[in-house]
Steps between C-alpha positions, in 0.01 A plus 500: 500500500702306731522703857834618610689292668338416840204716399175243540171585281194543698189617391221520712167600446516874364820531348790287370821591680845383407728594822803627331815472702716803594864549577642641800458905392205624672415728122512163292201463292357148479609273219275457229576320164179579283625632161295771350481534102319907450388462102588224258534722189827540308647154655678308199499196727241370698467674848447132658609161390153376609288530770188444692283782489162654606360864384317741705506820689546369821411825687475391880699107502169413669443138657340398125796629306729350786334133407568532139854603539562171758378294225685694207809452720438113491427445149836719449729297748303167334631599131804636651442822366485863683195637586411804350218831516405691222322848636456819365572842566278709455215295606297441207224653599674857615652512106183464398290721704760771456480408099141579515531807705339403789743404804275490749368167370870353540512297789625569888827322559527302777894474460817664321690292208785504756207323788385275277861395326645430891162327560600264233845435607359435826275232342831323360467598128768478286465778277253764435456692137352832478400586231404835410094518387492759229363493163726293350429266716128539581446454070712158476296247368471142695710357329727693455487587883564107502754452238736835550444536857436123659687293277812731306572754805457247808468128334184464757497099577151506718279752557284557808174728478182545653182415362412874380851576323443660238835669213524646177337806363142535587589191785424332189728186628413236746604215606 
């Protein structure tokens, strides 16, 4: 995401800021440009013509999520491509505590989708899908996951990941 005009990018050590410019009305809400995709199903086209993209909850943008975003960002602006996060909503482990009737064993948020989508933005990503966890999604094979979501829905160019992702049904997909 390129800042607004005038706008520098700073991040220091706990969180990425982008210092969005405002007009003259004291009310204006800073300027923000991240575009936010909510689902991917039903689309006849894909949602993205390509991207760079990493997967993950990203609850609290904390100082290791904020390093892997920096260098998503620059493998994006080197392919000339946007950069791109793929979270979910629920968390996947809420859908499947409450699927196994026991929601005390989800786990304590430490922010709101809205917190952690503005964290993002603030981090200079270009676009952020949400996609809802459910069934449907939580029983999609790898590949699948990999063909219908990565490739068909948002032509995925690079993918960034940390060393314990896991996808698929079962996690049965790695890396």
């Amino acid at each position: 995401m390129s800042p607004a005009a005038g706008a520098p990018d700073r991040c220091d050590r706990w969180r990425c800021v982008n210092i969005a410019r405002f007009d003259d009305s004291p009310l204006q809400a800073p300027i923000y440009r991240m575009k936010i995709l909510r689902g991917l199903w039903n689309r006849t086209q894909p949602a993205l013509q390509g991207c760079a993209l990493t997967i993950g909850n990203f609850d609290g943008v904390h100082r290791g999520h904020q390093a892997m975003l920096a260098l998503l960002r620059s493998e994006a602006r080197h392919r000339g491509l946007p950069s791109c996060v793929m979270t979910f909503e629920p968390h996947p482990r809420d859908f499947f505590a409450m699927k196994a009737g026991t929601p005390e064993k989800a786990p304590a948020r430490i922010a709101t989708l809205r917190d952690k989508l503005q964290e993002l933005e603030r981090c200079g990503v270009d676009q952020c899908v949400v996609l809802p966890f459910n069934q449907r999604l939580a029983s999609l094979a790898p590949q699948a996951f990999i063909e219908d979501i990565l490739v068909k829905a948002l032509g995925v160019k690079y993918v960034l990941v940390g060393d314990d992702f896991r996808f698929g049904a079962q996690r049965a997909g790695d890396y």
